[in-house]
C-alpha positions as CSV (number, residue, x, y, z in Angstrom):
1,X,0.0,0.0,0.0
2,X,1.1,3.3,-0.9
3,X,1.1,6.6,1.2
4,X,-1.2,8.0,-0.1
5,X,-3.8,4.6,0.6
6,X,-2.3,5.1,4.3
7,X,-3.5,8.7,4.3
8,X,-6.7,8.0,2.2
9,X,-8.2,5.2,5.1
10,X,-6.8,7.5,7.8
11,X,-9.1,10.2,6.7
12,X,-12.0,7.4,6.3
13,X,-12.0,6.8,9.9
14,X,-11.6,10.5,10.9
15,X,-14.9,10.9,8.9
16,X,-16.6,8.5,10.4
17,X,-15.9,9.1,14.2
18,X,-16.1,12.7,13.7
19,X,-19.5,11.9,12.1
20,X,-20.5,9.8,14.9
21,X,-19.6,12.3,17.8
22,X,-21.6,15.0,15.4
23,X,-24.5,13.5,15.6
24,X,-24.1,12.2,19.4
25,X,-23.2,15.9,20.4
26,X,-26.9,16.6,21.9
27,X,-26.3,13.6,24.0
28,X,-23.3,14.2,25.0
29,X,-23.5,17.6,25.4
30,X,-26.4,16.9,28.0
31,X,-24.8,13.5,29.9
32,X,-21.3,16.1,30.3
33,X,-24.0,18.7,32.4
34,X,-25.1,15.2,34.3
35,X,-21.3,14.4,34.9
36,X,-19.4,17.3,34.3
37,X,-15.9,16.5,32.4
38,X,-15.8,12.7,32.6
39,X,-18.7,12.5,29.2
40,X,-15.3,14.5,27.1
41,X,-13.0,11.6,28.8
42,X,-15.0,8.7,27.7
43,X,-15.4,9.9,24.4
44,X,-11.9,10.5,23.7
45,X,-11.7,7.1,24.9
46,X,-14.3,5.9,22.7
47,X,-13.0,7.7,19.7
48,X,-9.1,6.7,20.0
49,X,-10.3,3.3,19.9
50,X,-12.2,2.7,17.4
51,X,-9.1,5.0,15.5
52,X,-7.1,2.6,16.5
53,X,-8.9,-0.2,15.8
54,X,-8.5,0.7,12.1
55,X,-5.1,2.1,11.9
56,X,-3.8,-0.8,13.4
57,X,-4.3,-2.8,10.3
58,X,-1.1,-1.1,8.6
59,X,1.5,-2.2,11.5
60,X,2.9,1.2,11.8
61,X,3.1,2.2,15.5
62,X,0.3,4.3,16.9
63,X,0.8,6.8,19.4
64,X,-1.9,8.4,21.4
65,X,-2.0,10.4,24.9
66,X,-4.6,7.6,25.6
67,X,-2.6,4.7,25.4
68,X,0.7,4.7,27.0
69,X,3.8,3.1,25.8
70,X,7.7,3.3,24.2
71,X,7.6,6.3,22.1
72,X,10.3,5.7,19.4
73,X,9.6,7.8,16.5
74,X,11.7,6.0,13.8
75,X,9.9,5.4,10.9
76,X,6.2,5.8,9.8
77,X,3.9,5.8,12.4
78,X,0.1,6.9,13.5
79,X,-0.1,9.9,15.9
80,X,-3.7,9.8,17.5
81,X,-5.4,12.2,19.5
82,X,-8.8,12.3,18.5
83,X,-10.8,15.3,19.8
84,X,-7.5,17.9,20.7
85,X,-6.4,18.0,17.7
């Protein structure tokens, strides 16, 4: 696969969560009055995961502030932080 493959399925899965967290906004928007910061948390969660879930089919290393682990950045690799930026 090609870069620009990499890049094209990367932006695939940014559509689709970012789709997904659209349309959930009202919801979420009224569970983070019920629970104050924790709704943000658990859909950071939610949406790093399921980020992951598909980046991880290209055995580059992914990096996110959700996941800890050795950050050696030699090489291609995914950098995933889903609602920050």
């Amino acid at each position: 696969m090609k870069n620009k493959e990499y890049l094209k399925e990367a932006e695939k899965v940014a559509e689709e969560v970012g789709q997904y967290l659209l349309k959930e906004q009202v919801t979420l928007s009224a569970q983070e009055v019920k629970v104050g910061r924790d709704i943000k948390i658990e859909a950071d969660k939610w949406a790093d995961q399921r980020i992951r879930e598909c980046l991880g089919a290209f055995n580059f290393p992914i990096y996110s502030e959700e996941k800890e682990g050795n950050w050696d950045f030699n090489g291609y690799y995914w950098i995933v932080d889903p609602l920050d930026g």
